[in-house]
FIRO-989784 format. One record per residue: y, z, x of N, C-alpha, C, O in turn; residue number from 1. Coordinates in steps of 0.05 Angstrom, whole numbers. Each point is the difference from the previous one (the first is absolute). Layout:
residues N
REC   n_north     n_up   n_east   ca_north    ca_up   ca_east   c_north     c_up   c_east   o_north     o_up   o_east   seq
REC         Y        Z        X          Y        Z         X         Y        Z        X         Y        Z        X   NUM
...
This chain:
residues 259
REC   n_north     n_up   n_east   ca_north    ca_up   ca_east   c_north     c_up   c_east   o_north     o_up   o_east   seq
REC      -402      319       82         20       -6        20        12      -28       -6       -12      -19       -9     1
REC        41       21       16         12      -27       -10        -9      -23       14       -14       10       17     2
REC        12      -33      -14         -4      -28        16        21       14       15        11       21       -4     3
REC        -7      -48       33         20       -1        17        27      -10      -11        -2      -19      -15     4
REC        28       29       22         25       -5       -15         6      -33        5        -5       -8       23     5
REC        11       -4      -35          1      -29        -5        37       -2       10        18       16       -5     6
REC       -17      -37       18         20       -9        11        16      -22      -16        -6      -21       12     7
REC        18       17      -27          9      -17       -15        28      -15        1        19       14       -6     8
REC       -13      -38       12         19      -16        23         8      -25      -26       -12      -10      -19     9
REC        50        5       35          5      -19       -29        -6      -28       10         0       -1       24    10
REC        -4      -21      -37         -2      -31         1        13      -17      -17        -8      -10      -21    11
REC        37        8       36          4      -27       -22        -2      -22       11        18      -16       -4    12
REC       -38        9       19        -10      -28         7       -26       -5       17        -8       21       11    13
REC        -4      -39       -7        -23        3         6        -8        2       32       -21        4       13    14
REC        46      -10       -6          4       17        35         2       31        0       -14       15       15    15
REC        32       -6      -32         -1       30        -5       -28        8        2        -7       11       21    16
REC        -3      -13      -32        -28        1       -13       -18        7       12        -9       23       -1    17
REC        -2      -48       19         -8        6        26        13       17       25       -16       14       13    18
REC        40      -13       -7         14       10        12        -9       33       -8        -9       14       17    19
REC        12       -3      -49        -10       32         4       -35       -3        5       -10       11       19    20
REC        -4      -25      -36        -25        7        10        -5       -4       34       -22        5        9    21
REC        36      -11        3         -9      -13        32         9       26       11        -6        6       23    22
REC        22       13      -39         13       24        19       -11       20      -10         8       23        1    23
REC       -29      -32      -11        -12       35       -20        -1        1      -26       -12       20       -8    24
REC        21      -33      -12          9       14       -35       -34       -6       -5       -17      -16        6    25
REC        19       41      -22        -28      -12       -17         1      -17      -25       -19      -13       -9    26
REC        54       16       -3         -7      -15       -23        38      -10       -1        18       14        9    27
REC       -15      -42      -23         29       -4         9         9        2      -34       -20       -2      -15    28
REC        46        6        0          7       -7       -28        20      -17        2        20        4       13    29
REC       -29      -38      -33         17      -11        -5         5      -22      -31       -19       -7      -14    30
REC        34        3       12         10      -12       -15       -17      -28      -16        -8      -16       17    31
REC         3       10      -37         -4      -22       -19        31      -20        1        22       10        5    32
REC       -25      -37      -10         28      -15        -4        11        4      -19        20      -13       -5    33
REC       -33       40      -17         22        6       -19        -4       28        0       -16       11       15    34
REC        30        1      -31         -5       27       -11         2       27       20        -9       22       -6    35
REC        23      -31       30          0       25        26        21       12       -1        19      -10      -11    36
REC       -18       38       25         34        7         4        15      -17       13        22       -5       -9    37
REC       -32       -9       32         18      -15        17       -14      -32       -5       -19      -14        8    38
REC        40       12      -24         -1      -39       -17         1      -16       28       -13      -21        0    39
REC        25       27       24         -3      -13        15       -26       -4       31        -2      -14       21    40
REC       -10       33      -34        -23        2        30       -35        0      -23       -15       19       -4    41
REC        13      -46       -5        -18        0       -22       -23      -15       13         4       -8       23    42
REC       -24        2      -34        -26      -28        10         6       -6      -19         8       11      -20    43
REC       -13      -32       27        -18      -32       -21       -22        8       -3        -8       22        9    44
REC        -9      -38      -25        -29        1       -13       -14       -1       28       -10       20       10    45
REC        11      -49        2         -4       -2        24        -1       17       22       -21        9        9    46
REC        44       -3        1          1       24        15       -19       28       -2       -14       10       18    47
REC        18       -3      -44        -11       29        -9       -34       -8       -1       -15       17        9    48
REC         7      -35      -16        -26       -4        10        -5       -4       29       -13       19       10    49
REC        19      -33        3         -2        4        30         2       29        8       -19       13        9    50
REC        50       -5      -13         -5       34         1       -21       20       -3        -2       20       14    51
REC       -14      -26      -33        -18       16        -9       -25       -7       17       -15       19        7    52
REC         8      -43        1        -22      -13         9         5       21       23       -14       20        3    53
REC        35      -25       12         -1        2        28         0       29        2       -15        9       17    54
REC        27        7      -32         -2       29        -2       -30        8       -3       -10       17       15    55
REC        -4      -29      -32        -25       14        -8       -24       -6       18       -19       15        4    56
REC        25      -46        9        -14       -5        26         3       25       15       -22       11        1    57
REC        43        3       11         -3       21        13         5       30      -14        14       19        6    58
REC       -30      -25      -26         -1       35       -12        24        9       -4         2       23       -9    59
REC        17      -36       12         31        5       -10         1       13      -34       -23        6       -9    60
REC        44       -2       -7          3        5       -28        34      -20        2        16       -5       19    61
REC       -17       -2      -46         27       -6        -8         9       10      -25       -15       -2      -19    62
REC        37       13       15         13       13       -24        19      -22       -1        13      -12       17    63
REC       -16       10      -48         25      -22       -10        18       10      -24        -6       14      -19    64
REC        28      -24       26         28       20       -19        -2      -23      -22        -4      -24       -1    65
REC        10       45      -16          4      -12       -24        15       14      -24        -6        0      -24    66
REC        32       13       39          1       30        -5        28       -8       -9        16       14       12    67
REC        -2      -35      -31         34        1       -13       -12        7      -28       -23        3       -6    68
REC        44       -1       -7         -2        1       -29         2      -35      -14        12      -20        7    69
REC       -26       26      -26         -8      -32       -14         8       -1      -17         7       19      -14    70
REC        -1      -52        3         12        8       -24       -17       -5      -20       -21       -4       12    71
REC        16        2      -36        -18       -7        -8       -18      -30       -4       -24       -3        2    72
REC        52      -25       -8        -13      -29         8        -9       -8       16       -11      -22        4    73
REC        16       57       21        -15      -12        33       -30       13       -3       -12       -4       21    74
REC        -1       16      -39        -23       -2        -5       -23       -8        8       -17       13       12    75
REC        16      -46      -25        -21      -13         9        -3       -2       28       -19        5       14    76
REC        46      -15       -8         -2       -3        31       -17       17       22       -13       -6       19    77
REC        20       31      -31        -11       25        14       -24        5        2       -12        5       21    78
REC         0       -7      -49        -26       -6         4       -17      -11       12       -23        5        7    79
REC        43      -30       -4        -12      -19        14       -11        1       32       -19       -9       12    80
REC        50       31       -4         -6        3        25       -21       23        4       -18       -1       16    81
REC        22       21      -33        -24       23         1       -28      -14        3       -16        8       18    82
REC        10      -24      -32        -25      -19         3        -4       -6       28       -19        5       14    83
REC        36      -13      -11         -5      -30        31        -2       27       11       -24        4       -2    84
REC        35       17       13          4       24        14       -33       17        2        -9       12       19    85
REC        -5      -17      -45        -23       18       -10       -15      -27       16       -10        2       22    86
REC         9      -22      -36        -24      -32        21         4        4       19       -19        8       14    87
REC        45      -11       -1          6        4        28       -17       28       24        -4       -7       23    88
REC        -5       32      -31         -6       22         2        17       12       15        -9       11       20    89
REC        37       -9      -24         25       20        10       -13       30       -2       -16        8      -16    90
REC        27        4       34        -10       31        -3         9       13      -18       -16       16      -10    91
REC        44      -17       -1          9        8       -23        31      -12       -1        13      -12       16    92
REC        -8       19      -36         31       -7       -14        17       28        1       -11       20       -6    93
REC        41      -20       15         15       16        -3        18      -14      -23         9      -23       -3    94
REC        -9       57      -19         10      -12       -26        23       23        0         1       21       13    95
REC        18      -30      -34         27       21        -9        -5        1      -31         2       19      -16    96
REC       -11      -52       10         13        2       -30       -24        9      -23       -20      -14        1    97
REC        20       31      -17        -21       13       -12       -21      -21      -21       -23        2       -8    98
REC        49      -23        4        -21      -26       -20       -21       -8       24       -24       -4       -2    99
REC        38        4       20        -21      -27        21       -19       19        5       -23       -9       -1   100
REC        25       32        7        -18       26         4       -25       -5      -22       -23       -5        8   101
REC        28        7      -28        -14      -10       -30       -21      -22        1       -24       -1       -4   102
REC        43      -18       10         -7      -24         2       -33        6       28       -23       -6       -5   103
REC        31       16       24        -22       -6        24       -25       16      -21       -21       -7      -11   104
REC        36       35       12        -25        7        -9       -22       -6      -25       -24        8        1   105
REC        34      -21      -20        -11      -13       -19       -12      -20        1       -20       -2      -14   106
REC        31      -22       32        -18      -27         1        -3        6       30       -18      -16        3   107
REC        22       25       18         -8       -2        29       -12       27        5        17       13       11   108
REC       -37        1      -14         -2       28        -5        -9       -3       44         3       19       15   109
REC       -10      -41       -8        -17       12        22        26       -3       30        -2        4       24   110
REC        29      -15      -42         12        7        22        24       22        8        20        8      -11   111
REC       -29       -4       30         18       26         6        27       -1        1        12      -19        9   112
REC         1       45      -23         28       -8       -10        15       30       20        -9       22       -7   113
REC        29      -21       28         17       19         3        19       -1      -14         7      -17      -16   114
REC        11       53       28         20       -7       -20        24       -1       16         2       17       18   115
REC        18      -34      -22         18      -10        26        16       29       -3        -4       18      -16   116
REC        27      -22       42         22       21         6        22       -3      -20        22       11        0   117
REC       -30      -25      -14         26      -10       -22        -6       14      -28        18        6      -15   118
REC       -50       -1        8         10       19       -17         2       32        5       -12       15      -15   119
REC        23       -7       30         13       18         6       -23       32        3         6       23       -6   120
REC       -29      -33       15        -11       13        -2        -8       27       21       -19       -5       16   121
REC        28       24      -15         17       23        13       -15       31       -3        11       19       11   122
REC       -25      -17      -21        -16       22        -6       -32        1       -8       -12      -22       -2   123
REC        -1       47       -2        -30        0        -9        -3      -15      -24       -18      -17       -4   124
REC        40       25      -16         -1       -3       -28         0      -34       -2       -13      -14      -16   125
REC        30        6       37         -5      -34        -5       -22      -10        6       -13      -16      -14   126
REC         8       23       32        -35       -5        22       -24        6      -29       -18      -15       -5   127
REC        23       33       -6        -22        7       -17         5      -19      -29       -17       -2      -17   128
REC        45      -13       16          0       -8       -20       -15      -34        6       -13      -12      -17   129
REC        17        0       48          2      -18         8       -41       -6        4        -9      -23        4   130
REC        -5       42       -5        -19        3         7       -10       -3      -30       -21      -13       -1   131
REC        32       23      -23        -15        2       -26         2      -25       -5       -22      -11       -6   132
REC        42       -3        7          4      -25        -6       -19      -21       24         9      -21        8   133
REC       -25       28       -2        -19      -10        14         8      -24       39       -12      -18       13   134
REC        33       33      -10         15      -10        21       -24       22       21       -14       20       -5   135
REC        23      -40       37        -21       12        16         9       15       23       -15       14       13   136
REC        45      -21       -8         19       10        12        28        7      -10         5       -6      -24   137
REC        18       21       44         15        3        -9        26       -6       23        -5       13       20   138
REC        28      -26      -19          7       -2        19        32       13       -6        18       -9      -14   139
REC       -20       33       31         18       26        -8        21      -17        6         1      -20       14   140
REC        23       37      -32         24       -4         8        12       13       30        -7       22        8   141
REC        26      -41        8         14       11        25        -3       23        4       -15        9       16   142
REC        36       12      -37         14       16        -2       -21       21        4        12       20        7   143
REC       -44      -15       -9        -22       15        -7         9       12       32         9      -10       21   144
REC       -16       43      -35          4       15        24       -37        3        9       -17       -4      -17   145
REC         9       11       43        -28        5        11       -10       16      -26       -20       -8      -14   146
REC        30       24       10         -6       33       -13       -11      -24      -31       -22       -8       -3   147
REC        38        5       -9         -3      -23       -23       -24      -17        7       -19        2      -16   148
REC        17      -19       38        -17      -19         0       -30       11        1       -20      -10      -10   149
REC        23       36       25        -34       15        -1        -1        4      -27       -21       -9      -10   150
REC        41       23      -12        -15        0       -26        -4      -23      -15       -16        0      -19   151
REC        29      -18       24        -10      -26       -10       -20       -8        3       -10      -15      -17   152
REC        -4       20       38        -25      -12        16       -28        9      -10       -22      -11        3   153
REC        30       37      -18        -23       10       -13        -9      -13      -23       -18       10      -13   154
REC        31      -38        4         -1       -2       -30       -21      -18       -1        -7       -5      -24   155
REC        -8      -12       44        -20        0         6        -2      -35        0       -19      -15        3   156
REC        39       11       -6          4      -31        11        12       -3       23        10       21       10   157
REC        -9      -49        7         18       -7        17        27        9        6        14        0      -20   158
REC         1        9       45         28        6         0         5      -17       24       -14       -1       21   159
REC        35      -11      -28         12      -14        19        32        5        8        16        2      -19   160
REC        -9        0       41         27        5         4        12      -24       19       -15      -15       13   161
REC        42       12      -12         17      -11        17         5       20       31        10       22        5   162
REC       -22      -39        9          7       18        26        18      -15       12        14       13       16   163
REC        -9      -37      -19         26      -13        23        17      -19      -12        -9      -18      -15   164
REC        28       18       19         20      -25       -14        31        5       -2        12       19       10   165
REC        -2      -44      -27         21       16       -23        -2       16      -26       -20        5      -12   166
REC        47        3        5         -9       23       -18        14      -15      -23        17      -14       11   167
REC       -16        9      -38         20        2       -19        16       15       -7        -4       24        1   168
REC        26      -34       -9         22       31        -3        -6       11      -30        -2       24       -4   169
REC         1      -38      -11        -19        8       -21       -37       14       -1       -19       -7       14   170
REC        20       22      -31        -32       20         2       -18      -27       -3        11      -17      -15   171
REC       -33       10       25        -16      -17         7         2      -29       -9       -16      -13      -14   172
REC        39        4       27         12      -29       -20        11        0      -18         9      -22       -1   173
REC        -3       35      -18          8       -6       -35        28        0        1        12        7      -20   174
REC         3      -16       45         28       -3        -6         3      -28      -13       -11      -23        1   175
REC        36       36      -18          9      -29       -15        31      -12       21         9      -21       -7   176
REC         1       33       27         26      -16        15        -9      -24       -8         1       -8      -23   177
REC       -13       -5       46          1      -31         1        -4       -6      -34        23       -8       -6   178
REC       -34        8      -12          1      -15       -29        23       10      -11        10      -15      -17   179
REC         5       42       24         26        1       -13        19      -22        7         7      -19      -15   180
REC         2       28       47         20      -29        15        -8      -24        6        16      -18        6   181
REC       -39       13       -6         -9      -26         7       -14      -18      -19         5      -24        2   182
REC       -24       34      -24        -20       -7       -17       -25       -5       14       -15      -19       -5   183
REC         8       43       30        -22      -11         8       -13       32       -3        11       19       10   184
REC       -35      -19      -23        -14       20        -4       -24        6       13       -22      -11       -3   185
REC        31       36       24        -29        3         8       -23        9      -10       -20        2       14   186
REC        19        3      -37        -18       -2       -19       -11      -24       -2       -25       -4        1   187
REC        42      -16       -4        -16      -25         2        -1      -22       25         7      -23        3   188
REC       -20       45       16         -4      -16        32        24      -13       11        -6      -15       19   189
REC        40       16      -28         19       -5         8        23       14       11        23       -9       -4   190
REC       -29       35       23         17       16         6        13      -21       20        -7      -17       16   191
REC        39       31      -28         16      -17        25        -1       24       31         4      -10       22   192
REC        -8       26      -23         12       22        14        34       12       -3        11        3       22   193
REC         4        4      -44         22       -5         7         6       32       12        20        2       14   194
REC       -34       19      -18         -7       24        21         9        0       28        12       16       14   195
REC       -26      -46       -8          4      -10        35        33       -7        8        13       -3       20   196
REC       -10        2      -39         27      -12        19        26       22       -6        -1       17      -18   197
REC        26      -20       41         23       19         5        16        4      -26         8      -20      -12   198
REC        -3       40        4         23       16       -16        21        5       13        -2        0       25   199
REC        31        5      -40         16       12         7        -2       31      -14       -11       -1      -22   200
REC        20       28       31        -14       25       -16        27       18        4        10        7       21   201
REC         0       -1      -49         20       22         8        25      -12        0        17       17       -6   202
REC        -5      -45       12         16      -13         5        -5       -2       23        20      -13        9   203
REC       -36       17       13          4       -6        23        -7      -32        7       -19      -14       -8   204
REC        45        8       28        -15      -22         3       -11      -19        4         0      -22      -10   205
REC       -17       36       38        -18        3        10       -31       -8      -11       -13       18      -10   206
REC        -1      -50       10        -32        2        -9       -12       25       10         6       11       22   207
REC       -27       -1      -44        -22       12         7       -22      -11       -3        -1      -24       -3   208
REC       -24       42        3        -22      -17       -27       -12       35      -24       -22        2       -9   209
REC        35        9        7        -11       18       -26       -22        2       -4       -13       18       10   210
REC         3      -38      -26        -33       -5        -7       -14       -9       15       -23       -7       -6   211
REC        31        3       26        -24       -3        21       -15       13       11        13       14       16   212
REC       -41      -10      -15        -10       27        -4       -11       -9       34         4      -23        9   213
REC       -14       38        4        -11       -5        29       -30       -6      -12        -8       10      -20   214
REC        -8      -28       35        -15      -10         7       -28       32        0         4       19       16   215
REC       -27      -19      -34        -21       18        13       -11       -8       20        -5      -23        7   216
REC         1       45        6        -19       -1        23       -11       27        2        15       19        4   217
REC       -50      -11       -7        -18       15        -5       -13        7       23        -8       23        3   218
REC         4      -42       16        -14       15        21        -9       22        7       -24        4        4   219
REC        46       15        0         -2       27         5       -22       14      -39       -16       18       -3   220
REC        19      -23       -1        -14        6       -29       -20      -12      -10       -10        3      -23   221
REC         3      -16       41        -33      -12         2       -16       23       -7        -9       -3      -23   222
REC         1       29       37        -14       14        -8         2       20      -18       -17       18       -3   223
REC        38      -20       -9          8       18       -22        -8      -19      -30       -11        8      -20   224
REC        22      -35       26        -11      -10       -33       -30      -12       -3        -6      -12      -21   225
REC       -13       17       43        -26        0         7       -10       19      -17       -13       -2      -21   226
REC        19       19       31          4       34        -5        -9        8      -33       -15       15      -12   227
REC        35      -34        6         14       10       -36       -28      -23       -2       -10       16      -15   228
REC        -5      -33       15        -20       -8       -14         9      -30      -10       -10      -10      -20   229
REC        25       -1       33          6      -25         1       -22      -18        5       -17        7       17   230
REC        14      -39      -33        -15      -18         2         5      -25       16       -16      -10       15   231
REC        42        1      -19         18      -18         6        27        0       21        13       20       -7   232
REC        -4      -31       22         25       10        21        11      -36       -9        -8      -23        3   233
REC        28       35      -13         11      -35        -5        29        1       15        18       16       -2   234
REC       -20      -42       19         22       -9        12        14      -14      -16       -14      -13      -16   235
REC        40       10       14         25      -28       -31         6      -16       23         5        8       22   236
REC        -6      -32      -33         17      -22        10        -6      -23       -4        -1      -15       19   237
REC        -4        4      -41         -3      -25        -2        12      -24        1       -11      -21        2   238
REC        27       25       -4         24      -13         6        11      -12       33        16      -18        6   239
REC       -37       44       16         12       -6        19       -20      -16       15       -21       -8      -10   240
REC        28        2       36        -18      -28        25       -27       17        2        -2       24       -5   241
REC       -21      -44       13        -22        0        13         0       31       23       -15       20        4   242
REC        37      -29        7          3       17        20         8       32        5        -1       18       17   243
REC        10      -23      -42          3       39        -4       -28        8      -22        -3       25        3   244
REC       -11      -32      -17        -21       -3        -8       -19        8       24       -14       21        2   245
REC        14      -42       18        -19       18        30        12       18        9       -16       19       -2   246
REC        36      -12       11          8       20        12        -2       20      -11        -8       18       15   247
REC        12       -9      -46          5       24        -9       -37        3       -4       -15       14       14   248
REC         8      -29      -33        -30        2         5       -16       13       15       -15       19       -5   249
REC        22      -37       37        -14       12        27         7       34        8       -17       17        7   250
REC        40      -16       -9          6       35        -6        -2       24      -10         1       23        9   251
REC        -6      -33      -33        -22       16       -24       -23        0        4       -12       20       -7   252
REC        -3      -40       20        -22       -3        -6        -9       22       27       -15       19       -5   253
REC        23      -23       31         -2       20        25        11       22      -10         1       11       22   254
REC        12       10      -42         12       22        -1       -25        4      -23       -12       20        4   255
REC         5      -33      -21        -17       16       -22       -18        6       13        -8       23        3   256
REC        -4      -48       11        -30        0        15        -4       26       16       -21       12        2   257
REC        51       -6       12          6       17        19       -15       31       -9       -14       17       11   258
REC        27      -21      -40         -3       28       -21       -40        5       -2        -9       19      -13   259
């Protein structure tokens, strides 16, 4: 029988933080001062140790992203942080890029590596590939229908899904907009959003927003992706206040519990 489904809540600061563990999360994911999707909701050395202290004081977990593509002179650096991350005892690293993947498992063997929503991982066949390569989870893409996520689930690692947030208009992040018009790559923790903002469409003209995708909300499907053999229920937002961090938290946490 599986453990109990883990509640998993975003932090990009160390009010966040507390803020989901105080409302229920069992475990929050956030950011290193380098190397995250979102370059702007990161810790310091400082910080992310405190973080961890205070999390593990109360039986908390922390997952830390570490999940852009690298280039290669950013290397050492990385290592560097994989280290401090492994001393530190983080619960695991969310990774995209297949060197850094390499990299953990060869000199960090004892720390746990997921595999983020960015590499696009969407089916059994990924799950099973993500598991050979000695990863311990998998954190499905959006787009995964229930029906999909139960066969994923069989592959005998961790599955984790997105149950609440925004969506990308691109399949699990890998849009290039913002680095086309802007030079900011969300690949490399610098999405501008340019998705978010009004078009003119057709000649009309009239703003819309096109790519703006509506907001998930799972609730009602609490007991259906239970169901399919799910490990993880992850809320997105790191980016946003303390305060929606508790609130959405506290809601999930009374509807799963409910289940």
């Amino acid at each position: 029988m599986k453990q109990k489904l883990e509640l998993l809540a975003p932090a990009g600061s160390m009010d966040a933080l507390k803020a989901a563990f105080g409302n229920g999360a069992d475990a929050v994911y956030l950011g290193a001062s380098a190397f995250g999707a979102r370059a702007g909701a990161g810790f310091d050395d400082d910080a992310l140790r405190q973080a961890l202290r205070f999390a593990h004081l109360h039986r908390k977990k922390i997952y830390v992203t570490v999940n852009i593509l690298v280039r290669e002179d950013e290397l050492p650096v990385v290592r560097q942080t994989l280290r401090r991350l492994s001393d530190w005892g983080a619960d695991a690293v969310i990774l995209q890029d297949l060197g850094i993947l390499k990299i953990c498992r060869e000199e960090f063997p004892l720390l746990p590596v997921h595999a983020s929503t960015q590499m696009a991982i969407h089916n059994a066949t990924g799950v099973r590939f993500c598991r050979n390569q000695g990863m311990t989870r998998a954190v499905l893409a959006r787009e995964c229908s229930a029906a999909e996520i139960a066969i994923a689930a069989k592959e005998g690692i961790e599955i984790e899904v997105f149950g609440h947030g925004a969506q990308c208009v691109a399949v699990s992040g890998e849009c290039l907009f913002s680095s086309v018009v802007g030079g900011r790559s969300g690949n490399r923790g610098r999405c501008a959003q340019p998705c978010r903002l009004p078009y003119t469409v057709g000649g009309n003209r009239r703003e819309c927003y096109p790519l703006s995708l509506k907001d998930m909300c799972t609730i009602e499907n609490i007991p259906e992706l239970i169901d399919a053999g799910i490990d993880s229920f992850k809320i997105e937002g790191r980016m946003k206040k303390p305060e929606y961090a508790a609130g959405v938290t506290a809601v999930y946490r009374k509807y799963i519990d409910k289940y």
